[in-house]
N, C-alpha and C positions, 0 to 999 in steps of 0.2 A: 153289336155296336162297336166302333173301332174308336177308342179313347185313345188319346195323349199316354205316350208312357208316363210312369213317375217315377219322381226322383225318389232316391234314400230318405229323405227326409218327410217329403208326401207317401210314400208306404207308411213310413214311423207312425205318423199323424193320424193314419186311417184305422192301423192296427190298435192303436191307442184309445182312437173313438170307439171299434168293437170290443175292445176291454171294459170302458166306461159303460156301453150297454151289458155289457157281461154281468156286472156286479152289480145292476141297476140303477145307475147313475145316467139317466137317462135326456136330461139338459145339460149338453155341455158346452163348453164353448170353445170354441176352434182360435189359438191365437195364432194367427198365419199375420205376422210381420209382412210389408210388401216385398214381393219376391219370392216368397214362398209358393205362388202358384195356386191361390186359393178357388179359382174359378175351377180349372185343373181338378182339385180334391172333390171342390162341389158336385163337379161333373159324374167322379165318380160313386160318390155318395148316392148321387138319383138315381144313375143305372143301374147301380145294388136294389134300391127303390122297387125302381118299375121292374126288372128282372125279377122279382118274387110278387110281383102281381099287384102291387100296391103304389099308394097316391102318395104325392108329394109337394107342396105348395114352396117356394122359391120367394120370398117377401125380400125386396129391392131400396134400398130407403130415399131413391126419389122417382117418379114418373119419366123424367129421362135415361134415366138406365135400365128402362124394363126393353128395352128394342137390342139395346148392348148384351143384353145377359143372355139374352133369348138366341142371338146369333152366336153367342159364343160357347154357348152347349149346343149347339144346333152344330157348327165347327166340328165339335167334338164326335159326332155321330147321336146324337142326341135327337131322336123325332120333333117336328115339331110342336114346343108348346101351346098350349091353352097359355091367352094373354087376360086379363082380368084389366080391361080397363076400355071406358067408351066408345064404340064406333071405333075400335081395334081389328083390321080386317082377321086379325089369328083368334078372336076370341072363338072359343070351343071349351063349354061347361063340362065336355065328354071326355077332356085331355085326363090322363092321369097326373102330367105335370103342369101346374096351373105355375105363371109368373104374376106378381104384383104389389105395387105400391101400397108402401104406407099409408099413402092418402087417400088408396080405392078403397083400404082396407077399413079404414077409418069409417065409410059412407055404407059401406055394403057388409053381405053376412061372410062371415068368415068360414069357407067350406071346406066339408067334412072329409078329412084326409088323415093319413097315418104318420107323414113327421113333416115339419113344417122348418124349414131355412131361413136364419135370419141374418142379413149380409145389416154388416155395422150397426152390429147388435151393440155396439157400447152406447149409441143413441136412446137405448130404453125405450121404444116408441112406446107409448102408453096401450094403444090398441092391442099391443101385443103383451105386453104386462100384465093388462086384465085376461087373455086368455087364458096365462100361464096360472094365474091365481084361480080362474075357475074351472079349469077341465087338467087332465092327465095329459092330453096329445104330447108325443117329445116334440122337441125342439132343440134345433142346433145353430149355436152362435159363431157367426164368424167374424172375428176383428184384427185389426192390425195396431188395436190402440186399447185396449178392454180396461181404460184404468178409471171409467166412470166408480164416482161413491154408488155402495147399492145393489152392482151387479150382480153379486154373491147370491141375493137373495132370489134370483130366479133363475139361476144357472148353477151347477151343481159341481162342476167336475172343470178346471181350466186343463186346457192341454196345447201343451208348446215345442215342439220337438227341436226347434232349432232357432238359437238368436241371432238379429241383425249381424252382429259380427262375425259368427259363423258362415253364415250368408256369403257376407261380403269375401271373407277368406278363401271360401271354396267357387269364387266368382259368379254368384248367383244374384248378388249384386254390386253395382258400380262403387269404390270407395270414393274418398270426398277429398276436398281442398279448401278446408275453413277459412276465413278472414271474420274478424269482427271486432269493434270496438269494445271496454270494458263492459261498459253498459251505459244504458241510454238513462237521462237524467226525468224520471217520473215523478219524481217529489209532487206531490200536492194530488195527483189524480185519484178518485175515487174508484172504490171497488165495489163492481154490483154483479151480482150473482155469482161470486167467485171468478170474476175474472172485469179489467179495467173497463173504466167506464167509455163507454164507445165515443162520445161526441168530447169528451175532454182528451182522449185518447187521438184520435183524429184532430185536433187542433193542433196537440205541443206536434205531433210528428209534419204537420203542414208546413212547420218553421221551415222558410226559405233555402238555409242553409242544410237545413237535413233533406229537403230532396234535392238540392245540388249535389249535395255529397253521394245520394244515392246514384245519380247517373256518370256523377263524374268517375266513384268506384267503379262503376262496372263498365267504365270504357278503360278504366287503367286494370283490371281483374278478371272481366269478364269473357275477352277474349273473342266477344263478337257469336259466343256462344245463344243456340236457340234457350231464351228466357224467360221464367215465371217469376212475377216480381208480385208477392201479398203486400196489400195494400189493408189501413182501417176502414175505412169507410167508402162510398162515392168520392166524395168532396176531395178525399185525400187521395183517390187513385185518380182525378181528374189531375189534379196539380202535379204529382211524378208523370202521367203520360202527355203532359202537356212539354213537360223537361225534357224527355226523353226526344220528343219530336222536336225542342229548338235544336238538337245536336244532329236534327235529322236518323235519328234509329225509328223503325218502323214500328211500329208498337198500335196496340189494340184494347181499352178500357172495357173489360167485362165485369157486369154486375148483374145482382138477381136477377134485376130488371131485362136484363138482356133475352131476347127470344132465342127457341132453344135450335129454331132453324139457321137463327143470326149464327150465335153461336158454334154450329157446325161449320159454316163459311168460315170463321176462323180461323178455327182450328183445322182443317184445310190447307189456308192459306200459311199457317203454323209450320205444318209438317213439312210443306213447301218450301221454307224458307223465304217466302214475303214478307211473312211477317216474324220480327225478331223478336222483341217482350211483348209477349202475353198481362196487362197491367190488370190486376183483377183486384174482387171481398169477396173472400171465403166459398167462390164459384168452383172453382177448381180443386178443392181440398179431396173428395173423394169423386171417385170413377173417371175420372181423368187420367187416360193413358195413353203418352206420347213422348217422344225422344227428348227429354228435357236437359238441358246439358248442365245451368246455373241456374239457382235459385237464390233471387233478393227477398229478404225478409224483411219487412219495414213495418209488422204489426205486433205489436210485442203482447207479448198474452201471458198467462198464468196456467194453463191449459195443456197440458201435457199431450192430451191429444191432439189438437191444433199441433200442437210443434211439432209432433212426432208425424203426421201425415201431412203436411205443405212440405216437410223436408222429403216424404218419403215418395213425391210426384220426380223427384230428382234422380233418386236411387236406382231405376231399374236398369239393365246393361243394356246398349246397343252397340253397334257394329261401328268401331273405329272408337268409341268412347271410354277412354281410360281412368277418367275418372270424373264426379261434380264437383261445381264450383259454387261456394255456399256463400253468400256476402250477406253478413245479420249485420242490418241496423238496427234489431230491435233489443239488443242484449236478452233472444232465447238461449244462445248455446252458453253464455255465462250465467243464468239464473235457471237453466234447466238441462243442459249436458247436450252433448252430443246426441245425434239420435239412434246410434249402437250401445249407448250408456244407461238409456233408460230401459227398464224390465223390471218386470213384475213376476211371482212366482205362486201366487192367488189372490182371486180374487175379492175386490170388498162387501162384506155384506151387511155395512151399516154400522156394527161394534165400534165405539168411539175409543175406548182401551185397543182393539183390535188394528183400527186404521191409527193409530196414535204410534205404536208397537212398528208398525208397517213402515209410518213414516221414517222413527224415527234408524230403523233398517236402511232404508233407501239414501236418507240424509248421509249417512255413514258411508255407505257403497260411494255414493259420489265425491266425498271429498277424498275417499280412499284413490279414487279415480282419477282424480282433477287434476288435469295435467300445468304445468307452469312454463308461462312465455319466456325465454331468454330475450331478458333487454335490448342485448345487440342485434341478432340476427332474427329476432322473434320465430327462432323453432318453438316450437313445444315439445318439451321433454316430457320424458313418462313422468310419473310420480316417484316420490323420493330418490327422484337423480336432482343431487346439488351440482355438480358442474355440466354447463350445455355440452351434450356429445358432438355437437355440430362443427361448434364455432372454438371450446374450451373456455367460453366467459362464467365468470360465475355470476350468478343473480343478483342484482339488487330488485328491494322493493320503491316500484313503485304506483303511486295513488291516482286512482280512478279518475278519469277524465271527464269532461261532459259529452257528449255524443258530436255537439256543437263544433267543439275546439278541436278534435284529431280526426286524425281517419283512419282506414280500418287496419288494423295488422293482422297477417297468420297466426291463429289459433292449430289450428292441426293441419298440417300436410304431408303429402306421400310423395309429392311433386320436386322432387328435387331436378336441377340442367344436369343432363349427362354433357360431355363432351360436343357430341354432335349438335345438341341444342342450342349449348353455346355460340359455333360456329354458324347456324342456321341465324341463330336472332341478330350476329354482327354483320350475317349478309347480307339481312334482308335490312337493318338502318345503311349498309354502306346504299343497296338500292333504291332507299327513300333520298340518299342524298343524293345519287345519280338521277331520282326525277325531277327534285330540285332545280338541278344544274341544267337540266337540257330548258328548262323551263325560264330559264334565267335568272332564278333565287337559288344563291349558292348557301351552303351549309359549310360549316369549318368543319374538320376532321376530331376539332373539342369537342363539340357540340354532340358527334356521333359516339366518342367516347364516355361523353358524362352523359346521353343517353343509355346508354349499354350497359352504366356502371348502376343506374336508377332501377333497372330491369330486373338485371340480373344477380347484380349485390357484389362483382368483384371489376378490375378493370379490366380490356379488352385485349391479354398481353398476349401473342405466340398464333392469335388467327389471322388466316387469309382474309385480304380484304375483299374477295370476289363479290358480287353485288347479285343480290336475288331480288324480284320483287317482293315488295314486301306483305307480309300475312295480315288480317285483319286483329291478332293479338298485338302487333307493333304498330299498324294503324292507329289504334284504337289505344297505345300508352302514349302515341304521342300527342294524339287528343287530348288523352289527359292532363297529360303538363304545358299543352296551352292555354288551357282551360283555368291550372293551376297558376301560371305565369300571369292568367289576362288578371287573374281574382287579386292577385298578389303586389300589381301592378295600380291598381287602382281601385280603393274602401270606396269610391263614394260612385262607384257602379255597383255597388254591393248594395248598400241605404238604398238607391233608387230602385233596384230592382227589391227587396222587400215590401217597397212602397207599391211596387207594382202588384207583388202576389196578395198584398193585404184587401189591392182593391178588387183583384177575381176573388177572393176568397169569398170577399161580400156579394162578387157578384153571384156565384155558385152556389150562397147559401141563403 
């Protein structure tokens, strides 16, 4: 078989798991962060497998990713497998490598093989929890998030060779370009099953004003970049894709409910560039792999996992992408850190002293962590620097705002204008004011420089005025400060148009 090489990091991982079998620790759990190449490791895991004569069952944790998995060890030089699921033209009982859903597995017998794979093992499937409790067969977990309460109990051994920011440093993944508000105003919503209550949750975020803000950020942030924007509910990803298409951006509402054919058209038309936001609930969170440049966050969760895999649809590198762009309107990276902050070092196995201990570990890493906005220029400094390296302001404090009343500021960035970029963004407004002019709506030469100054954060002293067309990152800021002008200009377009969303609200529910 002719497999993928691997990196330093995927040997680490492998040799690590034949260590774990060494000493008979024989459930482990594979934590492959995304970017680590975990299909990759799998790959090679099965060909060790079948190369010594033995079976191996691949368990996928939804029915549309058994066609994905199967092509992509098949890629790998991997024969093809037995598929386990109905009127599958590859089903073949005889394959040594069987693939299949939790939800075939659920219905049917569970066959006799010698180690058994479980991709987003931090889901717990039940089906596979009662295996674990009644027979010996191993089993190996892979996750990018394993911070389920519990896990401990059926997995034996965590093994993690390399964290997100390691990752990111040795370019294995994309780094980021934060914006977000302090945090969004939840007072009053309940909590059910450890995490917000879905329909009260989906109401406060429906507020008028917070998905205007969500589209108007991302025409002054976004950059015109291909985008995944999570959404709570239907109801509430109908009302942002409904916003998104008055400003004419091309966008697409996926939900469960969506077929899984529908959905490939899509995403298709995604990778294409037809279509710009992807407006989704919790569709996309895992097996979703595609050149995602920005991610809007508009569902705010308690969920570690959830936060760390919607951010981590963003993460992976492609060609020409320097970095993502992250825009939380849900205050997760303020009530749950970055997503190279969060890590774990084993896992839970129910101990309430144990996960108490853990927490109160983790609480500690993160404020140790937590880096501080300079007021002026809102870099974010590392921790324990009192004066901004940036700007040289020193801090003041100030108090939490509602989600309502500001918008979004840099929390972390890597993004700073060199030189050239400067002179790139003055010549592509000098050439919005040249389309202007030919057009016969003239622009003042202020107007170009108190745009540039909004941009970029200094005025426009010492460039050429030569005139480019303009990019869709200068497009799309000056949409936004018309947007911001029309809003600013007149409150009582504001009151009617809430009058307007109050009445689709009712009509959509």
């Amino acid at each position: 078989m002719t497999l993928f090489s691997l990196r330093p990091h995927q040997q680490k991982m492998l040799d690590d798991l034949r260590s774990s079998f060494a000493q008979g620790l024989k459930r482990p759990m594979l934590y492959a962060s995304v970017g680590v190449g975990k299909t990759v490791v799998a790959a090679h895991i099965v060909t060790g497998v079948l190369d010594k004569g033995k079976s191996v069952l691949f368990v996928a944790p939804y029915t549309a990713l058994i066609n994905q998995t199967a092509r992509s060890f098949m890629d790998q030089g991997i024969p093809q497998p037995g598929i386990m699921q109905a009127d599958h033209p590859w089903t073949n009982a005889g394959k040594r490598l069987q693939i299949a859903s939790v939800q075939t597995l659920a219905r049917r017998a569970i066959p006799d093989v010698d180690l058994i794979i479980v991709d987003e093992a931090h889901l717990q499937y039940s089906v596979i929890c009662k295996l674990m409790d009644e027979t010996d067969i191993p089993v190996i977990g892979l996750s990018g998030s394993p911070f389920s309460k519990g896990l401990g109990k059926y997995y034996n051994n965590l093994i993690h060779t390399s964290s997100m920011r390691q990752l990111i440093d040795e370019g294995f993944l994309s780094d980021y370009v934060a914006y977000s508000h302090d945090k969004p105003n939840l007072t009053g919503i309940k909590t059910v099953a450890g995490d917000y209550h879905e329909g009260q949750l989906g109401e406060r975020m429906s507020d008028p004003k917070l998905i205007g803000c969500v589209v108007d950020t991302w025409l002054k942030h976004g950059e015109n970049r291909p985008t995944i924007c999570f959404c709570v509910n239907v109801a509430h990803a109908e009302f942002v894709g409904a916003e998104f298409e008055r400003v004419n951006i091309s966008n697409v509402v996926i939900t469960g409910k969506t077929p899984i054919e529908e959905r490939e058209v899509y995403f298709t038309q995604f990778k294409n560039g037809n279509i710009k936001v992807l407006v989704n609930v919790g569709t996309l969170v895992a097996g979703f792999d595609s050149d995602v440049r920005c991610i809007v966050d508009a569902a705010p969760t308690k969920s570690n996992i959830r936060h760390v895999q919607k951010l981590g649809r963003g993460l992976r590198t492609a060609k020409g992408k320097d970095h993502l762009i992250i825009l939380d309107h849900a205050g997760n990276l303020v009530n749950l850190g970055f997503p190279d902050d969060i890590e774990i070092d084993s896992l839970d196995t129910g101990n309430k002293q144990e996960a108490a201990e853990r927490k109160e570990k983790q609480d500690q890493k993160k404020k140790e962590k937590e880096p501080k906005e300079c007021a002026k220029c809102h870099h974010m400094k590392k921790a324990g620097e009192h004066e901004c390296s940036r700007c040289g302001f020193t801090p003041k404090f100030i108090e939490n705002v509602e989600v309502e009343d500001g918008e979004l500021t840099s929390i972390k960035t890597t993004n700073k204008f060199t030189k050239d970029d400067k002179q790139r963004i003055w010549s592509e407004i000098k050439g919005y004011q040249r389309e202007r002019a030919l057009s016969g709506r003239n622009l003042q030469d202020g107007w170009c420089s108190n745009l540039y100054k909004d941009m970029v954060g200094v005025w426009p002293k010492g460039l050429r005025d030569s005139a480019l067309t303009p990019s869709e990152q200068v497009r799309g800021f000056i949409k936004h400060k018309a947007i911001a002008w029309a809003r600013s200009k007149n409150k009582l377009k504001d009151r009617a148009k809430a009058a307007e969303w109050t009445e689709r609200r009712a009509d959509l529910t």
